[in-house]
C-alpha positions in Angstrom: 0.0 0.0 0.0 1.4 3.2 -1.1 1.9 6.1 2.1 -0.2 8.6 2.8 -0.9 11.4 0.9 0.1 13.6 3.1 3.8 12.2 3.0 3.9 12.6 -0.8 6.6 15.3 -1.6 7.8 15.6 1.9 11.9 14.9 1.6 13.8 12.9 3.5 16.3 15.4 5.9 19.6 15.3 4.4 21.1 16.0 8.0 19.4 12.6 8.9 20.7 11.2 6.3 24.3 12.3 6.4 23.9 11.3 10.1 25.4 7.2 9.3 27.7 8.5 7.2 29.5 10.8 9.4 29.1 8.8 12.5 32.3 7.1 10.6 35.4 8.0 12.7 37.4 9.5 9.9 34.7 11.8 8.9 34.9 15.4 10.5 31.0 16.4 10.3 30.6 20.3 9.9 26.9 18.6 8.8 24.7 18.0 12.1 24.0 21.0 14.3 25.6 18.8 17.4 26.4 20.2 20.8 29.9 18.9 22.2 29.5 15.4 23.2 32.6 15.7 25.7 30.9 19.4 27.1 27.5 17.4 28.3 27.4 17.2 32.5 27.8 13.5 32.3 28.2 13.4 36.0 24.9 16.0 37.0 23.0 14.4 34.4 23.9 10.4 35.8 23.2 11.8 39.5 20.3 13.3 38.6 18.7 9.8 37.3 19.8 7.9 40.3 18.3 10.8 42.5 15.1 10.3 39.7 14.6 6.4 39.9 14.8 6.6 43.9 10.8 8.1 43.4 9.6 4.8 41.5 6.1 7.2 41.0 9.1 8.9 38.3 8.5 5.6 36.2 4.8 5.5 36.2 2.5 7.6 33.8 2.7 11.4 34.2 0.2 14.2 33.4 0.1 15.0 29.9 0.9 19.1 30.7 4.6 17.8 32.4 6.4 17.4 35.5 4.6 20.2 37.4 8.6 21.3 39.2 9.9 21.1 35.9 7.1 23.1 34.3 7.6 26.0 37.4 11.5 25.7 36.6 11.3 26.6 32.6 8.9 29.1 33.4 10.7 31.1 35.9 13.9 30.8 33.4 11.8 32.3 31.0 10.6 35.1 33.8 14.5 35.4 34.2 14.9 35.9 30.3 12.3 39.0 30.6 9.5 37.1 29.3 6.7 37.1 32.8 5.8 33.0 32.5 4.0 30.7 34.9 3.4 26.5 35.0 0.1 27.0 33.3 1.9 28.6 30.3 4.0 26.1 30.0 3.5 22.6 27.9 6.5 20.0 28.3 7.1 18.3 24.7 9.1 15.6 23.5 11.9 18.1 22.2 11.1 21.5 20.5 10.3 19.8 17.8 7.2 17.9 18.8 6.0 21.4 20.4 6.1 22.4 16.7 4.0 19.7 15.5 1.5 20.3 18.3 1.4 24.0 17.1 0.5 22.9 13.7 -2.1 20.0 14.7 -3.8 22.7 16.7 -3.7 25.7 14.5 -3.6 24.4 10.5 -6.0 22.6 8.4 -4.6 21.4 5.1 -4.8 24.0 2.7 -3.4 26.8 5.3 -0.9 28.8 4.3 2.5 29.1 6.5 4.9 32.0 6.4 8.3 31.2 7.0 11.7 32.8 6.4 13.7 31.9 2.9 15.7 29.6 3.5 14.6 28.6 7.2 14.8 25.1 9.2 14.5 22.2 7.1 12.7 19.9 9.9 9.7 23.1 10.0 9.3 22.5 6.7 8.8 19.2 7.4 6.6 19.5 9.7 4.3 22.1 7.7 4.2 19.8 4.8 3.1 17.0 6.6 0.1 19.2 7.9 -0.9 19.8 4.0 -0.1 23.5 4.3 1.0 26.1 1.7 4.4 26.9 2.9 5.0 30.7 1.3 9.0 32.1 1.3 9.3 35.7 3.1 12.5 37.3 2.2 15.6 37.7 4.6 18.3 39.7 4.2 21.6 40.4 6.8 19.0 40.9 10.0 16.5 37.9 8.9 13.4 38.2 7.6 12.3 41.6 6.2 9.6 43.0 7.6 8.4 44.5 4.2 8.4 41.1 2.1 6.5 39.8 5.2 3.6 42.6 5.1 3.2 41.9 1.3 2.8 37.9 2.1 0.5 39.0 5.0 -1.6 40.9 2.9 -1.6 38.9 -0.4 -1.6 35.0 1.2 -3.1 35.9 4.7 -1.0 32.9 6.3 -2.5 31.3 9.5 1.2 31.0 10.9 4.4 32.7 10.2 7.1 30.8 11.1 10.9 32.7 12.4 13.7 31.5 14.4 15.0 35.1 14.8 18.0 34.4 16.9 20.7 32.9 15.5 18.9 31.4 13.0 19.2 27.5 11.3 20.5 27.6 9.0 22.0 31.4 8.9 23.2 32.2 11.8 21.6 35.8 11.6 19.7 37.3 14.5 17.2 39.8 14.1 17.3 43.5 15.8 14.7 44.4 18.5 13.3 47.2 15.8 12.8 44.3 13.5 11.4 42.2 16.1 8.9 44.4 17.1 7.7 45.6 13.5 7.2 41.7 12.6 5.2 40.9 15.6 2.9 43.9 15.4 2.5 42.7 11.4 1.2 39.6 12.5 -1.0 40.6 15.1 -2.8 43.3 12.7 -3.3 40.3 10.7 -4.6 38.2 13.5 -2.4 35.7 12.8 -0.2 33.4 14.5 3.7 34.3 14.8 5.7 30.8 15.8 9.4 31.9 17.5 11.6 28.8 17.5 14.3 29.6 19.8 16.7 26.6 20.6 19.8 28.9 20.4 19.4 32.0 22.2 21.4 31.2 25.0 24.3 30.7 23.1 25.6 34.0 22.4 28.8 34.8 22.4 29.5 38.5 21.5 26.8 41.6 21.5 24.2 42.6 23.5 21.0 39.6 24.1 17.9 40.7 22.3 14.7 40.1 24.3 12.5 37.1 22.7 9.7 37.8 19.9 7.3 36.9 22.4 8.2 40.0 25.0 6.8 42.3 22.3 3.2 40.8 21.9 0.6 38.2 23.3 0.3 36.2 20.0 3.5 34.5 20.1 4.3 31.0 20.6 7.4 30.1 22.0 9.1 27.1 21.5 12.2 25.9 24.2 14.7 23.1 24.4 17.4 21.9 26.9 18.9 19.9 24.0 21.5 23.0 23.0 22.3 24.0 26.7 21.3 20.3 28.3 21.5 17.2 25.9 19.8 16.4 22.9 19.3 13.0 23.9 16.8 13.9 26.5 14.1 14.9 23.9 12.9 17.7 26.2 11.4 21.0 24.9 8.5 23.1 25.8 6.0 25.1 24.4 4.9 28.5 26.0 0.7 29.2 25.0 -1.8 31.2 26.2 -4.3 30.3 28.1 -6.7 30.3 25.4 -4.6 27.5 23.2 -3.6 25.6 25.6 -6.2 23.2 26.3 -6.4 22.3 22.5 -2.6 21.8 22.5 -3.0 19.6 25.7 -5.4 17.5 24.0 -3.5 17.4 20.4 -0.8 15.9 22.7 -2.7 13.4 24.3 -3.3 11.6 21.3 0.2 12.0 20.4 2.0 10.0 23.3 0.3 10.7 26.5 3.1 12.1 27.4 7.1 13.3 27.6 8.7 10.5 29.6 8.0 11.3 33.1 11.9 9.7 34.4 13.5 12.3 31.7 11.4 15.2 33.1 11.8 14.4 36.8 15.7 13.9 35.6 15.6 17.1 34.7 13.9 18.8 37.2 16.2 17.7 39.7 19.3 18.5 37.6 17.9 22.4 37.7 17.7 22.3 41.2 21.2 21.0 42.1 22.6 22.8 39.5 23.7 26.2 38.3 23.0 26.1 34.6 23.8 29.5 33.9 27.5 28.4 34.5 27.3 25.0 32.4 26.0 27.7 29.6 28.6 29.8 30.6 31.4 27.3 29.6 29.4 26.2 26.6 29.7 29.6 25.1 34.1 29.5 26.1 34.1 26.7 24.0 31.6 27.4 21.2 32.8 31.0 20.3 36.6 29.6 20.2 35.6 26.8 17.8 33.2 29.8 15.8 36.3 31.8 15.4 38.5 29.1 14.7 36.1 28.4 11.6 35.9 32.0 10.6 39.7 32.6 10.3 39.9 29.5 8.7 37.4 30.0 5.8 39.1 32.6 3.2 41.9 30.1 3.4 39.0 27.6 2.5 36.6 28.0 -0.1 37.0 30.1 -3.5 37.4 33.6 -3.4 34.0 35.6 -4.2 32.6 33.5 -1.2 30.4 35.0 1.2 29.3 33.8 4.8 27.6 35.0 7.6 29.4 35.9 10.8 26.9 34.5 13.7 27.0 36.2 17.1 25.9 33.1 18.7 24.4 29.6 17.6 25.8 27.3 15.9 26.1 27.7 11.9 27.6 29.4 9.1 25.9 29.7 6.2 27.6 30.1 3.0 27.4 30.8 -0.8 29.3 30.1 -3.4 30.7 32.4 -6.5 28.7 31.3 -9.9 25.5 28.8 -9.5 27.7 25.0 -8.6 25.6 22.5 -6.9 26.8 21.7 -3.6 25.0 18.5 -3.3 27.9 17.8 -6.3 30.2 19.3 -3.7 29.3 17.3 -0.9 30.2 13.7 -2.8 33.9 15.3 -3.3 34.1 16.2 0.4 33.5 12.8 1.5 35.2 11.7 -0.5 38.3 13.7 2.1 36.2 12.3 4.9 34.7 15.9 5.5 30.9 16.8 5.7 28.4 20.2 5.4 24.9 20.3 4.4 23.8 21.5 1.2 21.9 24.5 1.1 18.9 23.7 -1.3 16.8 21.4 0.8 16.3 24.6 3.3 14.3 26.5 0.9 10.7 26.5 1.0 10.4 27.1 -3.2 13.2 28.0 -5.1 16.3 26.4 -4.1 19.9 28.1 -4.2 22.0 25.3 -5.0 25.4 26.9 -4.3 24.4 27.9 -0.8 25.3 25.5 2.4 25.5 25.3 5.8 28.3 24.1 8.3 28.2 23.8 11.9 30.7 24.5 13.9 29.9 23.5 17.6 30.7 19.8 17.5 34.1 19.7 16.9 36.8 21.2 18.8 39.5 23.6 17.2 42.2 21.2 15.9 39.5 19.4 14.4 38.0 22.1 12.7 41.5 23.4 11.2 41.9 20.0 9.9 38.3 19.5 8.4 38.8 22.9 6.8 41.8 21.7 5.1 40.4 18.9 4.1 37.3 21.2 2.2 39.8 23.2 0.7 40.9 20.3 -1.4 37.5 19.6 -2.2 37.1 23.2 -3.8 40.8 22.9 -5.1 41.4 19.2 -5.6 45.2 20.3 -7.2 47.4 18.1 -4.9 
């Protein structure tokens, strides 16, 4: 029997898919937006389960809204963050990625039109697809998505959702200025619609002054959290932030989803953010991240062909780059291997109209020697002269 309709067209993510392939030892991945495996609090996390599996009632069902400690302990580092956020606001999902998918089971019927920024995260698109929505490009330039190009989709398309992740974007790195913020969110809401801020990165910042959230300049936003960048990805914990008036509907949209997060990861958790100062852990991730940023940044005009451009991230994790001329980096990408050395291609992250000689590289997961040598290694994919 054939799939779904509503999987036809919907591609296969290419980080996914790279994943097997530069698991292999030799392989130095610039492909996966990875934290640090040898930065994760092996130790808080492994006390923190004992501590979690002393409660057996932590390996029993939970309530579907989340660990109600964990629940008071995002929202107050939210309230911390300048965004005012109590337990009832807050919805724990499997990952920000399932809070994504709740967003769109809640709010989208097939045939609903999503905004997003061109080119934006690859799993969104995803996700949107799989809904049956139009997905519609908005325009971003140095500071993200414009707010002009986004009033002319507003008023031409009239999306139910517009989708940004405005700081430190995936794939661009580029963060957008409060004056942008603001415009975009007062756009939406004259349009009564929906304005989705995906914000895994914000934490990671590693030069300039923090910009507050989209969602501390109006009342319809919905945020989506994670502790995978600043915790562990492996722990598949994320949360969404609703009103009051969504909520229930998310609640239930998650019910017949799993039931809910597992309860030992959450109680985990909540007991690892009471015995432990995360704004320190954060604190030595961004040490270690903005070294291996800048060791990837003085490494790139050395790299790849002159007439290159790139984006210089003030946090995150990625580089985005273009190529001179119109190459395929897909084409690219079977050279690099081919010197055990990995990016993703930049077409899959465009909504429309792909541009093929674009691509990202992430620069988190290795540490600095490593990065030196995968860059060598891509410069003799772009110059293959011995």
């Amino acid at each position: 029997m054939p799939p779904a309709r509503r999987l036809q067209g919907v591609r296969s993510s290419p980080v996914r898919d790279l994943l097997a392939l530069t698991l292999r030892p030799e392989v130095i991945s610039f492909a996966g937006g990875l934290p640090a495996p040898e930065l994760f609090d092996v130790d808080g996390w492994a006390d923190s389960f004992a501590k979690a599996t002393d409660d057996r009632r932590n390996l029993q069902y939970g309530p579907t809204e989340g660990d109600p400690l964990l629940r008071t302990q995002l929202a107050a580092r939210m309230t911390s963050r300048g965004v005012p956020t109590t337990e009832s606001d807050v919805l724990v999902t499997t990952g920000s990625q399932q809070a994504l998918t709740l967003v769109a089971t809640t709010l989208l019927e097939p045939g609903d039109v999503v905004a997003v920024e061109e080119p934006t995260y690859l799993a969104a698109l995803q996700c949107f697809q799989i809904a049956g929505a139009r997905v519609v490009p908005v325009a971003s330039d140095d500071h993200g998505m414009v707010p002009a190009a986004l009033a002319e989709v507003l008023e031409r398309d009239h999306p139910t959702l517009v989708y940004v992740v405005p700081t430190f974007a995936n794939p661009t790195g580029r963060t957008q200025p409060p004056e942008r913020r603001k415009e975009i969110v007062d756009l939406a809401a004259s349009h009564n619609t929906w304005l989705v801020e995906d914000d895994p990165y914000g934490e990671l910042r590693y030069e300039g002054a923090p910009v507050p959230p989209l969602v501390s300049y109006g009342d319809r936003v919905l945020y989506l959290g994670s502790l995978s960048k600043i915790g562990a990805p492996g722990l598949r914990l994320g949360w969404l932030r609703a009103p009051a008036d969504l909520m229930p509907a998310t609640v239930i949209a998650k019910q017949a989803t799993d039931l809910h997060t597992s309860t030992i990861d959450q109680a985990a958790a909540a007991i690892y953010l009471s015995n432990t100062d995360l704004d320190a852990h954060v604190a030595t991730l961004r040490a270690a991240y903005r070294e291996r940023r800048d060791t990837m940044l003085r490494a790139l005009p050395a790299t790849v062909p002159a007439g290159t451009i790139w984006t210089t991230p003030e946090g995150g994790m990625f580089v985005w780059l273009r190529l001179p001329g119109n190459p395929d980096t897909a084409d690219l990408l079977r050279e690099a291997l081919t010197h055990n050395v990995a990016f993703v291609p930049g077409a899959p992250f465009f909504a429309t109209t792909p541009d093929h000689a674009t691509f990202r590289m992430s620069f988190t997961t290795n540490p600095p020697d490593d990065i030196t040598e995968g860059m060598r290694r891509l410069a003799r994919t772009f110059d293959p002269t011995p």
